[in-house]
N, C-alpha and C positions, 0 to 999 in steps of 0.2 A: 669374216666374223670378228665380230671384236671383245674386250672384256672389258667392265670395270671392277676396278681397286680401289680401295680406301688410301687416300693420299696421305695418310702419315707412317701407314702402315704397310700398305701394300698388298693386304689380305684382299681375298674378294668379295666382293660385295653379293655375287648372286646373280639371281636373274628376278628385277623387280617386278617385269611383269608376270611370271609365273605368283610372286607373293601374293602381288594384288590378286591376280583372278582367282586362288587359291582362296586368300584370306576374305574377299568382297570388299574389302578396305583400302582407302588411298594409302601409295606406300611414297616416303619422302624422305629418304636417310639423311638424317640431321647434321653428315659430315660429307666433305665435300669430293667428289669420287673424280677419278679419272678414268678416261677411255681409250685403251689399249688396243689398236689397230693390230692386229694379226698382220697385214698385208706389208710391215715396215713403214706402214704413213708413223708423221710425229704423233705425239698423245698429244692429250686433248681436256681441258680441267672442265668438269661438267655439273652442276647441280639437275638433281632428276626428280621426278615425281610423275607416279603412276597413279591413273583414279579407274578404277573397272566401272562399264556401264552397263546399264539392268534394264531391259524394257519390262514393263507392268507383264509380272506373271508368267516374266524367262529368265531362264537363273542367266549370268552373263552374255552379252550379245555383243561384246566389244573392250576396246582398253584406250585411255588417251594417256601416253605415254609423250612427255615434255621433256629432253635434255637442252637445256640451258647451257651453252660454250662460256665459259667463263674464263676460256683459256688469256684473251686481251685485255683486260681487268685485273690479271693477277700479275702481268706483265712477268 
């Protein structure tokens, strides 16, 4: 299992997918998280965005959940 943190602060961020499927709304925290391997692997700089998906007349039937590694780019 892993966590992310807010990378200036180090607070956690949550569990985005619980937001979204909670809220029905795409969640996309506007600061840039990192993901904290539990198992000793390195972290990992990650931009994230969750969108819950709805079929006609079911409350949620799913989640696309996007982490973006931006670990190479921030060098």
């Amino acid at each position: 299992m892993a966590s992310l943190v807010d990378e200036n602060d180090r607070r956690s961020l949550g569990d985005p997918v619980h937001k979204a499927t909670s809220s029905g709304a795409r969640v996309s925290p506007g600061r840039r998280a990192v993901l904290v391997p539990s198992s000793g692997s390195p972290e990992r700089f990650v931009e994230i965005s969750v969108t819950p998906l709805q079929a006609e007349g079911k409350e949620g039937s799913g989640t696309v959940l996007v982490l973006h590694d931006t670990s190479e780019l921030r060098g």
